[in-house]
C-alpha positions as CSV (number, residue, x, y, z in Angstrom):
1,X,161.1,102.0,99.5
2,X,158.2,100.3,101.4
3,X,155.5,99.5,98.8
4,X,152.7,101.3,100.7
5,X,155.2,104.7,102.0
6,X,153.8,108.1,101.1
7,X,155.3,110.4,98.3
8,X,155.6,113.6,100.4
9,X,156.9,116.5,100.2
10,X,159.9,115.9,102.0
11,X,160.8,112.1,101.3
12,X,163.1,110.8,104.1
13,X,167.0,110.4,103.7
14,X,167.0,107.5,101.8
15,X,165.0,109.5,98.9
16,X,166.3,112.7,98.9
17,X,170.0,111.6,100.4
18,X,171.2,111.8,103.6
19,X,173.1,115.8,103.0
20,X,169.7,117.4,101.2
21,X,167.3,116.1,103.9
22,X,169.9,117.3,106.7
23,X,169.5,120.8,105.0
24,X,166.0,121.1,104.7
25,X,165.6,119.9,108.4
26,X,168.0,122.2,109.9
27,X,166.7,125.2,107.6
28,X,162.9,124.5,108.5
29,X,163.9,124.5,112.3
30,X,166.4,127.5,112.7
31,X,163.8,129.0,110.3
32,X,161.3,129.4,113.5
33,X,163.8,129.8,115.7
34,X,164.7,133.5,115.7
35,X,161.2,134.4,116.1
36,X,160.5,132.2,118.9
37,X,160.4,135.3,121.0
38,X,157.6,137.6,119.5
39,X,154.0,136.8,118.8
40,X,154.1,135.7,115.9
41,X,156.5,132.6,116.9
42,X,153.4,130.6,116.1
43,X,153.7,131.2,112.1
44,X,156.7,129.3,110.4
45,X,155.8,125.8,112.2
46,X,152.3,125.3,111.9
47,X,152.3,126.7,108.8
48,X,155.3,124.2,107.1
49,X,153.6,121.3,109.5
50,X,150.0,121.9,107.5
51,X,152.2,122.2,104.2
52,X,154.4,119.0,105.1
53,X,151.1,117.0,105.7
54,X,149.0,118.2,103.1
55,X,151.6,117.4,100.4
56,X,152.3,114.3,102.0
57,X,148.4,113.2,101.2
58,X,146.3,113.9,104.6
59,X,143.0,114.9,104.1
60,X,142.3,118.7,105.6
61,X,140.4,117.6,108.6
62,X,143.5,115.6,109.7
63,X,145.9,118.3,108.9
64,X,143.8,120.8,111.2
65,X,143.9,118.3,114.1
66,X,147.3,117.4,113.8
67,X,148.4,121.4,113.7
68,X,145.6,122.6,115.7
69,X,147.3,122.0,118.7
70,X,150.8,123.4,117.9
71,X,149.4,126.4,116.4
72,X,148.2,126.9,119.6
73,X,150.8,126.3,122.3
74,X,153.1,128.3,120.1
75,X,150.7,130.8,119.9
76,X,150.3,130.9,123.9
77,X,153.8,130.8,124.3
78,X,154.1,134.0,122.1
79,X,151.7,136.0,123.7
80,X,153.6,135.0,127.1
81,X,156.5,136.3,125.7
82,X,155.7,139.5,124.2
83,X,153.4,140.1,127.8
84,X,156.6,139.9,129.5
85,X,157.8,142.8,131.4
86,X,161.1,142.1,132.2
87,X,164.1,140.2,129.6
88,X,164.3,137.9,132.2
89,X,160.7,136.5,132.8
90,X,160.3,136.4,129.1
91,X,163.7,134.0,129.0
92,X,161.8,130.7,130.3
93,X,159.1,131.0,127.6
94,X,161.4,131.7,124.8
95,X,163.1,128.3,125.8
96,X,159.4,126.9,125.4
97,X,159.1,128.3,122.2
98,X,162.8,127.6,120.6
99,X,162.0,124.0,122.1
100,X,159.1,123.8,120.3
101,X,160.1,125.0,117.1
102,X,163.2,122.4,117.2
103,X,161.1,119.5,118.3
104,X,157.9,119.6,116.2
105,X,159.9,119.8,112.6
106,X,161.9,117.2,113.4
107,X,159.0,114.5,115.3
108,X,157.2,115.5,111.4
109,X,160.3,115.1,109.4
110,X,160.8,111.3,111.5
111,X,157.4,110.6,110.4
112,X,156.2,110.6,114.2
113,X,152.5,112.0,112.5
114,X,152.0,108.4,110.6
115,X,151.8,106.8,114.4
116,X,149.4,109.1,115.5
117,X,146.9,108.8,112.5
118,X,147.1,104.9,112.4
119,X,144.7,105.4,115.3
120,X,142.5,107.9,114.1
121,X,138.6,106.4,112.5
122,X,139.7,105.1,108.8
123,X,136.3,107.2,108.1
124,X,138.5,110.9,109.1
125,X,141.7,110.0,107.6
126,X,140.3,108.7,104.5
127,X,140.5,105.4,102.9
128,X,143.6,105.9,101.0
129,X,145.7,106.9,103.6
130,X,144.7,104.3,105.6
131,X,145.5,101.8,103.5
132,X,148.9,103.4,103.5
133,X,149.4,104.1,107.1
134,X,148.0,100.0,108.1
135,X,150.6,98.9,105.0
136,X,153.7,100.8,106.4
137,X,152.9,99.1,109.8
138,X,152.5,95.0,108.4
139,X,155.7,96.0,106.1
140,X,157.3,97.7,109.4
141,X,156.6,94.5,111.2
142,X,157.7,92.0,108.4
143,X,161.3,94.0,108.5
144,X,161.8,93.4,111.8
145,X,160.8,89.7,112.0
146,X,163.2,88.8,109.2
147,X,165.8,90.9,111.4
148,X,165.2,88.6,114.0
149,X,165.3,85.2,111.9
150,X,168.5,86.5,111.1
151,X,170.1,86.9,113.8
152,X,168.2,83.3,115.3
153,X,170.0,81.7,112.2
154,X,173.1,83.2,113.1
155,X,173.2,82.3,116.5
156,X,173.7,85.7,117.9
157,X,170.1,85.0,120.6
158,X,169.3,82.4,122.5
159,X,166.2,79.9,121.9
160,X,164.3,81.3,124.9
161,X,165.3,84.5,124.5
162,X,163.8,84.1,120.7
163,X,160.5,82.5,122.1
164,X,160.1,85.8,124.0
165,X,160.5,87.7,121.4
166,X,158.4,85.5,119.0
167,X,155.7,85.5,121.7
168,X,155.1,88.8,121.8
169,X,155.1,89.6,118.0
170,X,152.6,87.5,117.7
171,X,150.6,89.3,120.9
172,X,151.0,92.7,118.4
173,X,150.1,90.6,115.5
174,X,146.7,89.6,117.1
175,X,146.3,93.2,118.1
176,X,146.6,94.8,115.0
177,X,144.0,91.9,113.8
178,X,141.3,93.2,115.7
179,X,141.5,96.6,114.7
180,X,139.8,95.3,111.3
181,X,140.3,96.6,108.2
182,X,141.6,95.6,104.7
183,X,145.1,94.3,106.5
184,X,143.7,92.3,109.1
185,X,144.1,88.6,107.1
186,X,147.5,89.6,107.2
187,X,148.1,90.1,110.8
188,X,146.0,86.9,111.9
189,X,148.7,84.9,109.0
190,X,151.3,86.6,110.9
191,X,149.9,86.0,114.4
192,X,149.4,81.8,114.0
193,X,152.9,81.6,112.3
194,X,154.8,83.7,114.9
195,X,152.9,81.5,117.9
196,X,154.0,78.3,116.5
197,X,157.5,79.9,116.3
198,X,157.2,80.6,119.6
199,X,155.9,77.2,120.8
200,X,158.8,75.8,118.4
201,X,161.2,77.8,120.4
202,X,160.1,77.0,124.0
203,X,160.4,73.1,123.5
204,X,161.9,70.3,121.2
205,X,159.2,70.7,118.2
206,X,158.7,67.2,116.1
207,X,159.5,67.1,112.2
208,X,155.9,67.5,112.3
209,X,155.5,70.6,114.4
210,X,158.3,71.9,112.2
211,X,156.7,71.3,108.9
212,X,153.1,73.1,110.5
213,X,155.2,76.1,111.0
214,X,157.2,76.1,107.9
215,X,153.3,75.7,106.4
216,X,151.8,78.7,108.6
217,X,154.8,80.8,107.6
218,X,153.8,80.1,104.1
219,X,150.4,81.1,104.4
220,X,151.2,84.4,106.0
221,X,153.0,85.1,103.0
222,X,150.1,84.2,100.8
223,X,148.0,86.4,103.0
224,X,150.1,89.3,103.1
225,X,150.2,89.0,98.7
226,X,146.9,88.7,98.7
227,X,146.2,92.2,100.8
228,X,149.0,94.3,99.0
229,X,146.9,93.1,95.8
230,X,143.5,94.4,97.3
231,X,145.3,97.3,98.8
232,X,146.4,98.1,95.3
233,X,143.1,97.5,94.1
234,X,141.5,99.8,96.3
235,X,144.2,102.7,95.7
236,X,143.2,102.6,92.1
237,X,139.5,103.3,93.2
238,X,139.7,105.5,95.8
């Protein structure tokens, strides 16, 4: 598990097992389903969302913005339903609704509410959680770089092809630098390494452009130590 993941109330798949988290998912959504087409189609969703995120460590004023909004449409679609005066007008929203009780479950279940947060004020979602949140996103990114070294090493892409790539790691990597924050020493590591990858890639890089990059790629590490200690650090006193 990623050092920085939350402990919610519904782990993924590789916590709780593939079969269990399958379960829940599927009971939570057909849960809402058969009520999709009365007024009160609006309860079983919102109301497991809030739970979901609550237990998963969200402070209350993110929960209510996150839900807000599905409480909402699903109450809308409700009303539009039970206001119907034939079967057959009330068939279109009752799509709407069974749609909606399918789809929001499973974008929360996917963790689909972490990328929405990330760009919420650190000052609304709290300290601790975003800490967290900017954590799972450096370790997301680290994950998929050493994917990519791989599969460099291996042969399986092309040089050019890799400085592409490379190139526009490093673009996210400056990006994710200026947002600030206790992470950002990290990303600017990440970004100098990955664009003398890049520049590595695109030409025929001396012993002593090779040995810059091998000691950028070291220092990103150091970097990215050096914030998981402070993050722990500041997890312990928040």
């Amino acid at each position: 598990m990623d050092p920085f993941r939350f402990r919610s109330l519904l782990p993924g798949p590789r916590e709780w097992g593939v079969g269990l988290w399958l379960i829940f998912s599927v009971v939570w959504i057909l849960s809402a389903i058969p009520i999709a087409a009365t007024p009160l189609s609006w309860t079983p969703v919102p109301v497991g969302a809030a739970a979901l995120l609550r237990r998963t460590g969200y402070r209350w004023r993110v929960v209510v913005i996150l839900v807000a909004p599905i409480a909402a449409l699903d109450l809308v679609v409700g009303i539009a339903v039970g206001a119907s005066a034939a079967p057959a007008q009330a068939v279109p929203w009752t799509l709407v609704g069974t749609a909606i009780c399918s789809v929001i479950p499973l974008m929360l279940l996917l963790g689909f509410s972490d990328h929405l947060v990330a760009f919420m004020p650190d000052r609304l979602v709290g300290s601790g959680t975003a800490i967290t949140i900017g954590g799972n996103r450096l370790f997301a990114d680290v994950a998929v770089c050493s994917e990519f070294l791989q599969s460099l090493k291996a042969g399986q892409i092309g040089s050019m092809e890799a400085a592409v790539f490379a190139a526009s790691r490093a673009d996210n990597a400056r990006r994710e630098a200026s947002r600030g924050g206790l992470w950002a020493d990290a990303w600017e590591a990440r970004a100098a390494w990955l664009g003398a990858l890049a520049s590595n890639l695109r030409g025929s890089p001396s012993d002593e452009d090779i040995e810059a990059r091998n000691h950028l790629a070291r220092l990103a590490e150091a970097a990215r130590n050096a914030c998981v200690a402070a993050a722990r650090e500041a997890m312990r006193d928040s």
